[in-house]
Structure formats: C-alpha cells, structure tokens
N, C-alpha and C positions, 0 to 999 in steps of 0.2 A: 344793589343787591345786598343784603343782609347779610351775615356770617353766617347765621343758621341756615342759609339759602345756599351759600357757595361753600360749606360742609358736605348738605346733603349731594347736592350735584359734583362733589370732587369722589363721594362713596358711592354713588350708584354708578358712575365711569369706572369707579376702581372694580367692583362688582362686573360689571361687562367684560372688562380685560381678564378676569381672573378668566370667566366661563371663555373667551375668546382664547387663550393661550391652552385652559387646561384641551377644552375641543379639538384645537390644532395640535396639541401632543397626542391624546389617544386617536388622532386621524393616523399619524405617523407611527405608532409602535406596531400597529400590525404587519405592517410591511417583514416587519424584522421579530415578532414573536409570533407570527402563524408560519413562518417555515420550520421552527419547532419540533412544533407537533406532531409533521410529516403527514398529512393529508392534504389530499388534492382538490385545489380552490374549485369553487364553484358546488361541491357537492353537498347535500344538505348537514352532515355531520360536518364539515367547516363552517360552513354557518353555524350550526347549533354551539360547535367550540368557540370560535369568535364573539358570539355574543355573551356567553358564559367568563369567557377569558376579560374581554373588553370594558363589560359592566362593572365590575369590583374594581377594574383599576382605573377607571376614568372617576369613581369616587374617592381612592386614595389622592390621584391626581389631585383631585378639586381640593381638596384639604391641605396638603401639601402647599401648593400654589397660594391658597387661603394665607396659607399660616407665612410663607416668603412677603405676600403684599399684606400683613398684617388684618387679615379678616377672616383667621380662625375661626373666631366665635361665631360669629354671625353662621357661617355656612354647616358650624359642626351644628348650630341650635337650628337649622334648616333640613340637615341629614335627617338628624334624629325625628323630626316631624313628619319627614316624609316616612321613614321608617314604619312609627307610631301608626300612621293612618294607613298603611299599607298590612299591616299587622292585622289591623282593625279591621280591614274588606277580607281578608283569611279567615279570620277566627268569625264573621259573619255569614261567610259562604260555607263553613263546616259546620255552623248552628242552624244552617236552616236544610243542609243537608240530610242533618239526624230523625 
C-alpha cells in the first residue's frame, strides 16, 4: 500500500471516530441537561427544547472533538458549507415566496 494510500485510510478512520465519540456524547448529555429545563419528557415542548438544545451543541461538540484529534479544519470547512447551502434553500424559499 502506498503512503498516500495508508494517509488517506488512517483520516477517514480518524474522521469516523471523531462523528462516533462526538454522537456518543450528545446521546449522553441529555440525560443530565433536559432535567434542567423542568418539563415533562415526552411532551411535545420537550421535544421541541431537546432538538433546539441538542443541535447547537452536537455542532460545538464535533469541533471541539475535531480540534482534540487534530481535524479542525477539515470539519470547520464542512460546517461552514453546510451552513452556506442551508442559507442558500432559505433565502431561495423566501425569493420565490414574494
């Protein structure tokens, strides 16, 4: 195998691990920041706080985590795309709204 070969496959395992660890932590934080809030699980306002609460910090997570196994960049230049193109279906659904 080539070195450019067993590069790429030591960063795409590292890549896996990052999303497998950050995943397994935002599984686990809710346990311990939805009693918080003080609403009662199951109801739709706990879900609607949960995904609100959950989404922002499974993206610090992933960056964070990035940044410990050395793949900042890669995932902040992944953030920001997703970002961009999410932006981009917004500002397209309100141009054709008008």
């Amino acid at each position: 195998m080539s070195q450019k070969s067993k590069q790429s496959w030591w960063d795409y395992t590292l890549i896996l691990l990052i999303f497998a660890v950050t995943g397994s932590t935002a599984a686990l934080l809710p346990q311990y920041i939805m009693p918080l809030t003080g609403m009662q699980s199951g109801t739709f306002g706990y879900v609607l706080m949960y995904i609100l609460l959950i989404t922002p910090i499974y993206q610090v997570l992933l960056l964070g985590y990035a940044f410990i196994f050395g793949k900042f960049h890669y995932f902040y230049a992944k953030q920001k795309q997703m970002l961009k193109w999410l932006a981009g279906k917004f500002r397209r659904r309100k141009e054709t709204s008008s």
